[in-house]
C-alpha positions as CSV (number, residue, x, y, z in Angstrom):
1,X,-35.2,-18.0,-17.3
2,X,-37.7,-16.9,-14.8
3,X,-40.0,-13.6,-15.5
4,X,-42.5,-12.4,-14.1
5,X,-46.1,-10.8,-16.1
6,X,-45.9,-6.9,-15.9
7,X,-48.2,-5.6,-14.0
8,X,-49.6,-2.7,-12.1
9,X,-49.4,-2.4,-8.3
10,X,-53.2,-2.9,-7.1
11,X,-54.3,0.3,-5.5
12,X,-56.1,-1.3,-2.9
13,X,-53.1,-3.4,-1.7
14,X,-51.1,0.2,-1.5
15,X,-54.0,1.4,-0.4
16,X,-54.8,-1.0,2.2
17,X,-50.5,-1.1,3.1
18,X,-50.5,2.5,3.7
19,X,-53.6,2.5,6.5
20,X,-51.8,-0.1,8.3
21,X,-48.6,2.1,8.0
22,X,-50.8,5.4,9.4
23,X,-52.0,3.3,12.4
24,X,-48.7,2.8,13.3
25,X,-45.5,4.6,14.0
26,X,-1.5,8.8,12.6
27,X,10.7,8.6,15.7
28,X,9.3,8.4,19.4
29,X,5.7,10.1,18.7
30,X,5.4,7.1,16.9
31,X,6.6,4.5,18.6
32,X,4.5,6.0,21.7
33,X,1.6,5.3,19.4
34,X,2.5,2.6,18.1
35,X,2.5,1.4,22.1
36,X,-0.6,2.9,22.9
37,X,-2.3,1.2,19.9
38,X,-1.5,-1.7,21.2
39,X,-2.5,-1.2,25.0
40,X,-6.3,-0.3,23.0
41,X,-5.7,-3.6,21.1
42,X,-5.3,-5.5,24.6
43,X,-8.1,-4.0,26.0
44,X,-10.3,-4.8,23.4
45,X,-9.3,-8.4,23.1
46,X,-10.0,-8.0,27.0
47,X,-13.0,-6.6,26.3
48,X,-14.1,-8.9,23.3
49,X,-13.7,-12.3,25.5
50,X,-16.2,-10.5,28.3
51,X,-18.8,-10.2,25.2
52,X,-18.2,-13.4,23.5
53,X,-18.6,-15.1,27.4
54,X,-22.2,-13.6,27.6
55,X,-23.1,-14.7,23.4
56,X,-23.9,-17.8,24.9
57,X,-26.7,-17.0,27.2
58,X,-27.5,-14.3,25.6
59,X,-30.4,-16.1,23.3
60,X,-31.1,-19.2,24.8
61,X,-33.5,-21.6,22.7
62,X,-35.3,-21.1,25.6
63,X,-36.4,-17.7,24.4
64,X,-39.9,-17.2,22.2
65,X,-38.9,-17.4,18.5
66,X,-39.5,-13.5,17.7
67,X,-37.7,-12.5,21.2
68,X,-34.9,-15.3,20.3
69,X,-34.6,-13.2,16.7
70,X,-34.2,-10.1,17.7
71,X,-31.7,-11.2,20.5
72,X,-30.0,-12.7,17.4
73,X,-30.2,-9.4,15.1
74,X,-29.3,-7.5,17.8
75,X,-26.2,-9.8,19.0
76,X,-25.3,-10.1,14.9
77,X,-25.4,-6.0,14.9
78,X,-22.8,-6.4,17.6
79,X,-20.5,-8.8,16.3
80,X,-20.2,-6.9,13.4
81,X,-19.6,-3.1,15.0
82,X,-16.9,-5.4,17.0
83,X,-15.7,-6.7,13.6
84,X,-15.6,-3.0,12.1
85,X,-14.0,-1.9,15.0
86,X,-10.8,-4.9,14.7
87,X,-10.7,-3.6,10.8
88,X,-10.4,-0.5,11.5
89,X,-7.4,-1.4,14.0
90,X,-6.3,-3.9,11.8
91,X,-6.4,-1.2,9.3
92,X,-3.8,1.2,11.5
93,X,-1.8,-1.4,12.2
94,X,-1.1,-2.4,8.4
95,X,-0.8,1.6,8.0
96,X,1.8,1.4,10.9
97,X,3.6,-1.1,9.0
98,X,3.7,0.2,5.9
99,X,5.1,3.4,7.3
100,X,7.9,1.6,9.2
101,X,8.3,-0.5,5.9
102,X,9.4,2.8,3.9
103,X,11.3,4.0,6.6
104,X,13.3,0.1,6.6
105,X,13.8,0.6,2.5
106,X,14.7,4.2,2.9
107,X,17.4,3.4,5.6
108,X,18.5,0.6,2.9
109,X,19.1,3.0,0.4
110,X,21.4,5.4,2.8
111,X,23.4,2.4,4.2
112,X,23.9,0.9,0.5
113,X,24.5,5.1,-0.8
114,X,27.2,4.9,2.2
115,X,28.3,1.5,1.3
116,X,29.2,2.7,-2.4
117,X,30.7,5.9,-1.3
118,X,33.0,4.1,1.3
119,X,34.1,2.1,-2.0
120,X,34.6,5.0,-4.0
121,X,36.4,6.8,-1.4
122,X,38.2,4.0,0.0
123,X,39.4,4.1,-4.5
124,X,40.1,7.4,-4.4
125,X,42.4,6.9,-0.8
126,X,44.4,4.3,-2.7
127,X,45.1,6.5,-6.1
128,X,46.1,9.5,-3.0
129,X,48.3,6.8,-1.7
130,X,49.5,6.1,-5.4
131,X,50.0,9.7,-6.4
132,X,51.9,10.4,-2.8
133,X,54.3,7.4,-3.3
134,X,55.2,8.5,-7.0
135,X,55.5,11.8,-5.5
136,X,57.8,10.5,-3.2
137,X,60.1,8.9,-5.7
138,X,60.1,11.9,-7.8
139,X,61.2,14.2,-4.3
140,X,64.3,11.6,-4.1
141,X,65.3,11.9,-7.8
142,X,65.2,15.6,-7.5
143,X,67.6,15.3,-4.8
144,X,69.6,12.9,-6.2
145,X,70.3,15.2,-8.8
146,X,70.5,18.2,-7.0
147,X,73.4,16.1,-4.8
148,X,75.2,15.4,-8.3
149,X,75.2,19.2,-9.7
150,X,76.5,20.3,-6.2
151,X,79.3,17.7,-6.6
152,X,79.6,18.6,-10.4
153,X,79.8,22.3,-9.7
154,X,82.3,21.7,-6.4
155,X,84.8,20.0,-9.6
156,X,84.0,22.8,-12.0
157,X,84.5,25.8,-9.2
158,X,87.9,24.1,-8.4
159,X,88.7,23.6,-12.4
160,X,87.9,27.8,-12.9
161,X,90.0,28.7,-9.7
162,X,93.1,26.4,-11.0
163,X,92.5,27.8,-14.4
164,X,92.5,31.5,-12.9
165,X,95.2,30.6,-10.2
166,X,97.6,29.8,-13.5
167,X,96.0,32.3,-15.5
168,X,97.0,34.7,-12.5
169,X,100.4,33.4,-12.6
170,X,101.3,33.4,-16.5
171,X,99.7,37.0,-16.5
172,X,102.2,37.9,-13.4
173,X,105.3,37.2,-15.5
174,X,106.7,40.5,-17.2
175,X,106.4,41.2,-20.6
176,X,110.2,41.7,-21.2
177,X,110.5,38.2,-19.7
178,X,108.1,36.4,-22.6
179,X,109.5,38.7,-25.4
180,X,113.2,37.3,-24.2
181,X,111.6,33.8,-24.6
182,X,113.0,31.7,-28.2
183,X,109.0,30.6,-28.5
184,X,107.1,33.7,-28.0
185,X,103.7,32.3,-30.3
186,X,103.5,28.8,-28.0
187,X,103.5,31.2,-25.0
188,X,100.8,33.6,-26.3
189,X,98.5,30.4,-27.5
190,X,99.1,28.8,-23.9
191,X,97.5,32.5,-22.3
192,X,94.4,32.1,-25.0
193,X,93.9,28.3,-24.1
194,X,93.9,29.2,-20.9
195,X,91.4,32.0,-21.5
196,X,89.4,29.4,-23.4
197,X,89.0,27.2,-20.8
198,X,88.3,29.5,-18.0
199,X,85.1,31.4,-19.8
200,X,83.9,27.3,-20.7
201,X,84.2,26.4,-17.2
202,X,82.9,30.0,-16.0
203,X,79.6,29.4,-18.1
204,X,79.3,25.5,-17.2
205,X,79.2,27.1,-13.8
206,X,76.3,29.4,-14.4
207,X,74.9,26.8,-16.1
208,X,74.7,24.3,-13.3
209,X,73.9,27.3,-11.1
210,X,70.6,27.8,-13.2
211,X,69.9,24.2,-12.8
212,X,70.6,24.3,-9.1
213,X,67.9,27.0,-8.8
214,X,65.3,25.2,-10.9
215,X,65.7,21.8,-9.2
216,X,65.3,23.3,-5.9
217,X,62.2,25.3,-7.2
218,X,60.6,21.5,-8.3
219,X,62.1,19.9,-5.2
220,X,59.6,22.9,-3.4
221,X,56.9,22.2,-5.1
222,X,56.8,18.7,-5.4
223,X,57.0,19.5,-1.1
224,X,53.9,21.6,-1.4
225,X,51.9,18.7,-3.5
226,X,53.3,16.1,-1.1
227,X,51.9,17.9,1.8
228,X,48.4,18.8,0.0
229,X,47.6,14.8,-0.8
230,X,48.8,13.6,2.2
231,X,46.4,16.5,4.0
232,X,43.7,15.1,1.2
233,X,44.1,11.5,2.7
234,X,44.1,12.0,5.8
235,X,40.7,13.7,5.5
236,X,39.4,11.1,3.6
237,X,40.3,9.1,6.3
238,X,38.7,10.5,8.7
239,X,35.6,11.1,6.2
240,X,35.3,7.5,5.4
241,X,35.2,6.8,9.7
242,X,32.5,9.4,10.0
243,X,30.3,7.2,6.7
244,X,31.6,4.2,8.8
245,X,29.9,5.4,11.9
246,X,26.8,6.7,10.3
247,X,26.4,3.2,8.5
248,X,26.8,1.8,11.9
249,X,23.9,4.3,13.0
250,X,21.6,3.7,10.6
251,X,22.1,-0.3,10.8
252,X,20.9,0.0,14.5
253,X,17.8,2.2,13.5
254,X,17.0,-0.8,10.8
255,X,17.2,-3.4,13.2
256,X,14.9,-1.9,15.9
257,X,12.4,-0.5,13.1
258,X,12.9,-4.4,11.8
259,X,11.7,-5.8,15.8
260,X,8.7,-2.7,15.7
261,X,7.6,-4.7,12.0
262,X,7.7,-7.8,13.6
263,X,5.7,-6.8,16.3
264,X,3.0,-5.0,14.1
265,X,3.3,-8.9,12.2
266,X,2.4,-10.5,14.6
267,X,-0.5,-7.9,16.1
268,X,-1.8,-8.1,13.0
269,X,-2.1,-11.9,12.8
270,X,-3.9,-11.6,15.7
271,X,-6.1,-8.9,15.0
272,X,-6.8,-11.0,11.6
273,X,-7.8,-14.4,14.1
274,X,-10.0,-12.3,15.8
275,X,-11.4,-10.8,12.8
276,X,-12.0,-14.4,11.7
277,X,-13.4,-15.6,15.0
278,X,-15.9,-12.3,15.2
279,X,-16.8,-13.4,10.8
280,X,-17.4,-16.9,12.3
281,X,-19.7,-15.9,15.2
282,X,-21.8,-13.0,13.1
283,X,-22.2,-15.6,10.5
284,X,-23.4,-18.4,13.1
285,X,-25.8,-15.5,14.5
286,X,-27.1,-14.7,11.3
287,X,-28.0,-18.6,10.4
288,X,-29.6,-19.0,13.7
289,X,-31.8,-15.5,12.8
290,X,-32.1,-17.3,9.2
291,X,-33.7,-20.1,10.4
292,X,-35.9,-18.7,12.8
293,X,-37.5,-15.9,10.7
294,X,-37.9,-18.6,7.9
295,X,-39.5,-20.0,10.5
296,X,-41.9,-17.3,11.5
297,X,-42.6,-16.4,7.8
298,X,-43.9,-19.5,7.4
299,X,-46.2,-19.5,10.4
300,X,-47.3,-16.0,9.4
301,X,-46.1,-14.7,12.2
302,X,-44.1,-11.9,10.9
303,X,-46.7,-9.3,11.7
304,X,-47.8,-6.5,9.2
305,X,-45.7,-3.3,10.8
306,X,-43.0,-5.4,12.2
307,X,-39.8,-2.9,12.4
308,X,-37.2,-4.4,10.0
309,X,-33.7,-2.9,9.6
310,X,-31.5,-2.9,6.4
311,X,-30.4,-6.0,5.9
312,X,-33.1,-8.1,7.8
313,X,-34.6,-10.7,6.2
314,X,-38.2,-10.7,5.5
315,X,-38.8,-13.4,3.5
316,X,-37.6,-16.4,0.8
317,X,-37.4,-16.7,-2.8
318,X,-40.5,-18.4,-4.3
319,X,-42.8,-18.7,-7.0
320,X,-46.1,-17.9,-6.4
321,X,-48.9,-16.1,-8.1
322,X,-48.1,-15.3,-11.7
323,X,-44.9,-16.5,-11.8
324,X,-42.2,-18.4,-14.4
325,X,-39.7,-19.8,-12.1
326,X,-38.7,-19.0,-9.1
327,X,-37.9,-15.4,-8.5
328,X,-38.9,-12.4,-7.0
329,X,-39.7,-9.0,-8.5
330,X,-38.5,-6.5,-7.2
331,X,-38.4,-2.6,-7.4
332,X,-39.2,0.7,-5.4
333,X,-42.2,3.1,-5.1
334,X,-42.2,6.5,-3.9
335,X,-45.8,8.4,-3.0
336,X,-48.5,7.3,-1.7
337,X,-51.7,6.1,-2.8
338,X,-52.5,6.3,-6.1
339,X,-50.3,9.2,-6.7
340,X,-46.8,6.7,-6.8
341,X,-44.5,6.8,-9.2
342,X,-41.5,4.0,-9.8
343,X,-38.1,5.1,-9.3
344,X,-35.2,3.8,-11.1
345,X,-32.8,1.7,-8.3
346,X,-29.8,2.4,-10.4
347,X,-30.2,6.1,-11.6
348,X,-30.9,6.7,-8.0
349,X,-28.0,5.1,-6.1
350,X,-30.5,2.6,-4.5
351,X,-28.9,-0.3,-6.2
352,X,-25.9,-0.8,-8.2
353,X,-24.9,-3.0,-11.0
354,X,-22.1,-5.4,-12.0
355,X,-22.4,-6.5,-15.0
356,X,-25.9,-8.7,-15.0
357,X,-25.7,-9.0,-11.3
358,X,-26.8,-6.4,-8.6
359,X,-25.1,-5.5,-6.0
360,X,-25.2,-3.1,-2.8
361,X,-25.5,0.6,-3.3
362,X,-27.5,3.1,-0.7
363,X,-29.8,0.0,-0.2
364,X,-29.5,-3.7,0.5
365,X,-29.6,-6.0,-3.0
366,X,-32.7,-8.2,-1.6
367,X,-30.7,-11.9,-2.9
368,X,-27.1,-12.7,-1.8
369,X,-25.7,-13.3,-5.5
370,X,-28.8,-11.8,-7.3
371,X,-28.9,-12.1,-11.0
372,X,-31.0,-9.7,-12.9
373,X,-33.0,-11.8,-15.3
374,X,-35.6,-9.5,-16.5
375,X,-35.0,-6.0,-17.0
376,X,-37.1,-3.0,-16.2
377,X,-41.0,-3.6,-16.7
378,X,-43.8,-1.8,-15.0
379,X,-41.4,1.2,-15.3
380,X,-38.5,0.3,-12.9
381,X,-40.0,-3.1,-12.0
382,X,-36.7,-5.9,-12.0
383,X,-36.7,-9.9,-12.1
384,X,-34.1,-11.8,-10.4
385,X,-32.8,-15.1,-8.7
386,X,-30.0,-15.5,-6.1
387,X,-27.3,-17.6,-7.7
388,X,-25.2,-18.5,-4.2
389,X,-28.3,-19.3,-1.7
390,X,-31.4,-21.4,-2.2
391,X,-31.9,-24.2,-4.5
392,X,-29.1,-24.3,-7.4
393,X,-29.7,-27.5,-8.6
394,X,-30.6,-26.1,-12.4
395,X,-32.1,-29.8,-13.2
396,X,-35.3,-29.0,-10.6
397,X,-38.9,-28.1,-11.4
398,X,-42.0,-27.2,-10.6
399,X,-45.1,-28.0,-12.7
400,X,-48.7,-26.4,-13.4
401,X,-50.9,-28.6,-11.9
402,X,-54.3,-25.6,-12.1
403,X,-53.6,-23.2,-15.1
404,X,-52.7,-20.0,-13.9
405,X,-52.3,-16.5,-15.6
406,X,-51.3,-17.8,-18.9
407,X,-49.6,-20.5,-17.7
408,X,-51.2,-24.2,-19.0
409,X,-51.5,-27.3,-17.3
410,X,-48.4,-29.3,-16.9
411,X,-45.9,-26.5,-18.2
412,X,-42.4,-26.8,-15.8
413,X,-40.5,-23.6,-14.9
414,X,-37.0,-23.3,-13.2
415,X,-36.6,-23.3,-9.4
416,X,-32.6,-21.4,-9.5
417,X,-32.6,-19.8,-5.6
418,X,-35.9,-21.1,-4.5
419,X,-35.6,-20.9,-0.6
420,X,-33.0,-18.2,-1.1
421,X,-32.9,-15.3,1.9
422,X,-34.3,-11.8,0.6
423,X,-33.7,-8.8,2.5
424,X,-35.3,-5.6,3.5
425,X,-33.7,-2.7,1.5
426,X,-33.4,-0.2,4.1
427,X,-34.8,0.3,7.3
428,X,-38.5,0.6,7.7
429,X,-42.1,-1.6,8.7
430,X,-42.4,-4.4,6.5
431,X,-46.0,-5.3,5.3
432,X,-47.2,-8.9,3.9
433,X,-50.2,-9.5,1.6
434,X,-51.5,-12.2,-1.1
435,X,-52.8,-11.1,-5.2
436,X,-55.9,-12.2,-6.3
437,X,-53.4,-14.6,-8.4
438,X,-51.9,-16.3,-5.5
439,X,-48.6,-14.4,-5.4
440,X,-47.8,-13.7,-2.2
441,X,-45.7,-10.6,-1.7
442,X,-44.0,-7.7,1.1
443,X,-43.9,-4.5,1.8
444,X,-41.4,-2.0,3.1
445,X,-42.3,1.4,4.4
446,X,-39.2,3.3,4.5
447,X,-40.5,6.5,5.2
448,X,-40.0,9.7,4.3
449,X,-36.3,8.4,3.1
450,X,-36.4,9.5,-0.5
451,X,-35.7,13.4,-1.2
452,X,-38.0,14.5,1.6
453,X,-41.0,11.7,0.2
454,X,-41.9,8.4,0.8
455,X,-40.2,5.3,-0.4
456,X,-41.2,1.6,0.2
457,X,-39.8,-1.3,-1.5
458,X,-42.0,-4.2,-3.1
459,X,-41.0,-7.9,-3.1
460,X,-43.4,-10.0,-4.8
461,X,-43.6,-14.2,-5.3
462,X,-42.1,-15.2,-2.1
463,X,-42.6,-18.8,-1.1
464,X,-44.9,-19.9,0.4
465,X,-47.9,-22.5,0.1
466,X,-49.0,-22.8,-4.1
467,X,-52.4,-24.9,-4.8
468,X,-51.5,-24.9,-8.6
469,X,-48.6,-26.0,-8.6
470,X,-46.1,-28.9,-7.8
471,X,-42.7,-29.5,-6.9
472,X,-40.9,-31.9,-8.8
């Protein structure tokens, strides 16, 4: 595991670093916008093909190397404000669609609530239809009965008027006449039979008379219920088209919010190619500015005070001075002078962590894929490696050739993410020196960045040419 030997910053390399630094200084609203989206979508395609025409003359080989770089940094910054720009569309667009998405589910749920309440009404229009039919049969019972106590009563009023008729006519005969009669008693039993029968039939009659009265009292209000279902069904009817024609309604609304998502699919597919093509040039732009500041870092051409911005790279993972393994430590310094303290990258919001690995916070992590592997020494001081760039073949070496620090002769140490890119932190002048071990190292006045003081960033062991030792 490469470490580094805690040290103190040399005063006169801070010293020396700051002098250089003082000599130098959101129905049809939405559809509208859903149309004018993509009218700004068209024109920046538009204006995206002008840029990426003029990308290739922009920074001819032709150019000086530090020229062609910062044609490349500069063409890299716009690549990626372009990129920004097509997420941030592509990012209204998949807002866009996930609005109309709801809107397609919510229209779902009415036309399946409409569906089920066409079946339950369509039910409850059948049992109506039922009810109205044995309704109907109970109506034409009633009458048939009512039909056969008129015809019953017609017999018994005829029965009581021959009764009385007789009654009338045995009651006319003088009483001399019936006492003269040889069978007086059969003559008097014949008047009380008839009396019999006449009160029967008189009270059959009332009889079917009450019955009469109640069956035409049902036969009314069996009407009445009749009327009311049939009323019922036929506004069901007419309910069930109105939840018919809605359904209808909101089918159509579905279908065109269904053609706006497929148009938002497809603007978003190409919003995502461009987003790819834009990731694909940046990343081209950024090996070419790689590979040409490696360059100048070797030659020792990257000047002390040369502007850097976040992100820039300012040198490459090595192992020189005091070193064991490739690595760089890293770590910030606010003050000046002599009067610096360290400050802590995490406490701070400079740096983040994931685990063992650091990552991006207010500042740029100085390795792509940089493992801590030596926690804080000379106060806030950190060891690392890059674990996705540089050399990752775990099975190379370098060897002590001249002992060094406390390093003997013919010791081998690890060379994980030698050649690796580091980064400048944040924006600033970067600064370059060499220890009275060897170690070659940067720094990065930030300026007065860091609650109203100065910060700068050290990077110590970059590569670079090593006497003492050997690649193996």
């Amino acid at each position: 595991m490469a470490t580094s030997v805690p040290f103190l910053l040399p005063s006169v390399i801070l010293n020396k670093a700051n002098v250089m630094v003082v000599n130098m200084t959101h129905k049809a609203v939405r559809i509208l916008a859903l149309m004018l989206l993509f009218c700004v979508v068209g024109l920046f395609f538009a204006s995206n093909n002008n840029v990426n025409l003029r990308a290739a003359t922009e920074c001819p080989s032709s150019l000086p190397a530090r020229e062609r770089l910062d044609c490349l940094y500069k063409r890299s910054s716009e690549l990626k404000n372009q990129r920004k720009s097509i997420e941030s569309t592509l990012k209204n667009v998949r807002a866009q669609e996930g609005d109309i998405q709801s809107q397609i589910d919510e229209l779902n749920a009415q036309i399946a609530a409409n569906e089920n309440e066409l079946s339950q009404k369509q039910i409850e229009i059948e049992l109506a239809s039922i009810e109205i039919a044995n309704i109907g049969e109970d109506i034409t019972e009633t009458k048939n009965r009512i039909d056969t106590l008129k015809q019953e009563s017609q017999t018994s009023m005829q029965k009581v008027n021959e009764i009385a008729m007789l009654a009338y006519k045995v009651n006319s005969i003088p009483i001399w006449y019936l006492l003269a009669q040889n069978d007086l008693i059969s003559t008097l039993e014949m008047l009380r039979y008839f009396d019999y029968i006449s009160q029967q039939e008189k009270v059959r009659l009332a009889q079917f008379s009450n019955l009469h009265s109640q069956l035409s009292s049902e036969e009314k209000v069996l009407g009445v219920a009749q009327s009311s279902i049939i009323e019922k069904r036929d506004a069901m009817e007419a309910a069930n088209l109105e939840i018919i024609e809605l359904k209808s309604t909101l089918s159509t609304q579905r279908d065109k919010q269904k053609t706006l998502l497929s148009s938002l699919a497809q603007q978003e597919k190409a919003l995502a190619a461009e987003r790819s093509k834009l990731i694909a040039q940046q990343n081209a732009a950024d090996r070419q500015a790689l590979s040409i500041a490696i360059q100048l870092f070797e030659a020792n051409k990257l000047g002390n005070g040369t502007p850097v911005r976040r992100g820039d790279i300012i040198g490459r993972e090595g192992f020189t001075g005091c070193s064991f393994g490739a690595h760089i430590h890293y770590g910030f310094i606010s003050g000046t002078g002599s009067y610096y303290t360290n400050v802590n990258p995490f406490s701070s919001g400079l740096l983040r962590q994931s685990g063992s690995y650091i990552v991006d916070g207010r500042a740029k992590a100085p390795l792509p894929g940089m493992l801590m592997t030596g926690g804080f020494h000379d106060n806030y001081s950190i060891d690392a490696v890059s674990t996705s760039a540089g050399n990752q073949d775990s099975s190379r070496k370098y060897q002590i050739i001249t002992p060094v620090c406390w390093q003997t002769k013919g010791r081998t140490y690890s060379l994980t993410g030698w050649g690796a890119p580091i980064y400048a932190a944040l924006e600033g002048k970067v600064y370059y020196g060499t220890d009275s071990m060897g170690g070659r190292y940067a720094i990065v006045d930030h300026g007065n960045v860091f609650n109203g003081k100065k910060l700068k960033s050290i990077y110590w062991h970059l590569d670079g040419p090593d006497a003492k030792k050997k690649v193996l």
